[in-house]
N, C-alpha and C positions, 0 to 999 in steps of 0.2 A: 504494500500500500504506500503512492506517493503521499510524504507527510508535507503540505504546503506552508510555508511560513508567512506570507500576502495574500493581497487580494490579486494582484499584478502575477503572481508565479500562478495562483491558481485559474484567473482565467487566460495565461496561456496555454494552460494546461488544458483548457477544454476544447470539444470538437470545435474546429473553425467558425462552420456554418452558425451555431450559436454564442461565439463570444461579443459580437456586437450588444448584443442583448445583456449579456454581462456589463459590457461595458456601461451600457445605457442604465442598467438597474442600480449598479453600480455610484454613478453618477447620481443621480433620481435619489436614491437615498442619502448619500453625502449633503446635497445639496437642501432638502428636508430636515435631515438629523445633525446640524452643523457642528452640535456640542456631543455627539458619539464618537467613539473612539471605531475604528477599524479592527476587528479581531479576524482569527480562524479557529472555529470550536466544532468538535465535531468534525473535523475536517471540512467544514465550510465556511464561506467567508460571511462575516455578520458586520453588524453595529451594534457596539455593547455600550449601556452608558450604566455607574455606579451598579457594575458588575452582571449586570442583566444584559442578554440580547436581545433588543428592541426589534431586531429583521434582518433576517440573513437569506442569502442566495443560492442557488447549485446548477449544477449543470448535468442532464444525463446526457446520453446518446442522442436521442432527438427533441429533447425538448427543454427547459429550463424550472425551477420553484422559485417563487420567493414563500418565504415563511415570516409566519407574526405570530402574536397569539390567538389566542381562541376566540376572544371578544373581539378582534380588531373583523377577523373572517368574518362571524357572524355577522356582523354591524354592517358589514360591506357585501351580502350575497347577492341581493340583484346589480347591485355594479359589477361583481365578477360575470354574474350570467349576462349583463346585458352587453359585457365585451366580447362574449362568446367562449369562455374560461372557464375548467372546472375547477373547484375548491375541494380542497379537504380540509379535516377538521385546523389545521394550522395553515394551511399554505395553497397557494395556486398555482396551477402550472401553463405556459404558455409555450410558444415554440416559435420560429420565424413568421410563419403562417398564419398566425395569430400571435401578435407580440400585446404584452400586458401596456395598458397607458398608461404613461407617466401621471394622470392625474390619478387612477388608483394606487399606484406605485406611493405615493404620497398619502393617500387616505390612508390607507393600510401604515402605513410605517406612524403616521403621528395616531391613530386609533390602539396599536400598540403599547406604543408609548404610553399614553394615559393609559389604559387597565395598565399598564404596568408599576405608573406610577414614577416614571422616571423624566 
């Protein structure tokens, strides 16, 4: 198992066709979360703030997650379905073909945030 030390080694590390998307997710949360730190937990890349991860990313084969918590998904399910997205109980998944919107990308990460309390 490659052990990643960044967010940069780990989306080069992912299939080509979706590190854009990383990239973008990537961004989209930085730019949301300005006071989180950048981790890799679980071997994926997140935003931690006062030790908690507010939202982290992944990459499979063909498609990509982001994850939040549970409240954040809930709170957000007809905006996942009305991008054409399915959710699970933490996270969404997207892929080129359907790439997640930056304005959910945001909903999700600050609805996190609050249940989480950070």
């Amino acid at each position: 198992m490659i052990v990643f030390t960044d967010h940069d080694a780990y989306i080069a590390a992912a299939p080509e066709a979706l590190r854009p998307l990383l990239k973008l997710v990537r961004a989209r949360l930085a730019l949301t979360l300005p006071d989180a730190d950048e981790v890799i937990q679980y071997g994926m890349p997140g935003f931690c703030s006062a030790g908690l991860v507010i939202a982290g990313y992944a990459a499979f084969s063909k498609q990509c997650g982001l994850y939040v918590s549970k409240g954040a998904i809930s709170t957000h399910l007809d905006e996942v379905a009305a991008a054409g997205l399915k959710a699970s109980k933490t996270g969404v998944t997207f892929s080129p073909a359907k790439p997640i919107p930056n304005e959910l990308i945001a909903s999700l990460a600050l609805a996190s945030r609050k249940e989480l309390g950070v």
